[in-house]
C-alpha positions as CSV (number, residue, x, y, z in Angstrom):
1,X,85.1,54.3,-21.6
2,X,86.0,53.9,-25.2
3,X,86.8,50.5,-26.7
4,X,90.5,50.8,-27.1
5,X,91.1,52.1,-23.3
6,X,89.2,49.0,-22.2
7,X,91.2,46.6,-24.4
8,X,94.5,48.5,-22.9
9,X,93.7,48.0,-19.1
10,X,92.9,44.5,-20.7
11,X,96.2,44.2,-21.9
12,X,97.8,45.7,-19.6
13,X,96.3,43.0,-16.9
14,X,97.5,40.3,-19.6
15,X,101.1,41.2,-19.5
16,X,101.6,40.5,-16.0
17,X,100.4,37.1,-16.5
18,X,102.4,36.8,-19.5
19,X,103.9,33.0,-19.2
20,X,107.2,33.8,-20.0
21,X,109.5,36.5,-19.1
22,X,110.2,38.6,-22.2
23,X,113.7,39.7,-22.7
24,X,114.9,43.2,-21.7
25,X,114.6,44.7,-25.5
26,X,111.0,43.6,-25.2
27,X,110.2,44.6,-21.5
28,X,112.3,48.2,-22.6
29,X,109.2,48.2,-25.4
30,X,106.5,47.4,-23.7
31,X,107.6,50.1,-21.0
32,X,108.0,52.8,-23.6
33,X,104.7,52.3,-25.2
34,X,102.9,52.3,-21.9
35,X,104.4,55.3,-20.9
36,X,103.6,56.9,-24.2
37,X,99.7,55.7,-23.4
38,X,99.5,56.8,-20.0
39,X,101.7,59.7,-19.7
40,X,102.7,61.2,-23.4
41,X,106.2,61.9,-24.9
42,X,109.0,61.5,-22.1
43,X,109.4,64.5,-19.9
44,X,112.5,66.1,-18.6
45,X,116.1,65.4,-19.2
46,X,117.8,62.8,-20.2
47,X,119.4,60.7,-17.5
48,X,123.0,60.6,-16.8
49,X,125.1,58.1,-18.5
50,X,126.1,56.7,-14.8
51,X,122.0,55.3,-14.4
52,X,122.0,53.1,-17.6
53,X,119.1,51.7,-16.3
54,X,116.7,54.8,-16.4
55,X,118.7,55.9,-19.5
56,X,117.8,53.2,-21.3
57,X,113.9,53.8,-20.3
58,X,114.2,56.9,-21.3
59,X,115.7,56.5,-24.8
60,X,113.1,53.4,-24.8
61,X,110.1,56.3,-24.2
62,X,111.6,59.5,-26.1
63,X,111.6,56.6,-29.1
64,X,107.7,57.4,-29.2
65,X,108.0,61.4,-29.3
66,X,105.0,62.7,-31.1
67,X,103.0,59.1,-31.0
68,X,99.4,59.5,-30.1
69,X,98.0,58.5,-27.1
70,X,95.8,56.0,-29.5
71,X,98.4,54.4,-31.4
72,X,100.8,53.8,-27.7
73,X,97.7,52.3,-26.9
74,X,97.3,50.0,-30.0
75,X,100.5,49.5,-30.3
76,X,100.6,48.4,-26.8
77,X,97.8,46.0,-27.1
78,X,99.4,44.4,-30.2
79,X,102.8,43.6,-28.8
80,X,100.9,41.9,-25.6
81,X,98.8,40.1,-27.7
82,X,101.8,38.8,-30.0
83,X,103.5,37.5,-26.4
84,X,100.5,35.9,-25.2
């Protein structure tokens, strides 16, 4: 396993013990760059305007169209370490 996927899971295990709760623009972020790790640019269609919640996570993850797997990851990692 390559250095930057261990130091993902890593931080991906820190920010649920994160010791306090981000706000939502921040939890949107670190949702959108996880998705962009794990799973690519968003897939499918946009949401309707009637689920804001999913809507927003999906304009959260089509944000990061086109970023590589490696720099969701990094990015990731950055933005969990800056909370810890």
């Amino acid at each position: 396993m390559s250095d930057l996927k261990t130091r993902f899971e890593a931080a991906v295990a820190a920010s649920k013990d994160l010791s306090e709760r981000p706000d939502n623009a921040t939890l949107l972020k670190i949702y959108s760059l996880y998705k962009q790790s794990t799973e690519g640019d968003a897939a499918g269609s946009r949401p309707s305007f009637t689920d804001m919640v999913a809507r927003a996570k999906w304009d959260a993850w089509n944000a990061h169209k086109g970023k590589s797997t490696d720099q969701a990851m990094q990015d990731y990692i950055d933005l969990i370490e800056s909370l810890s």
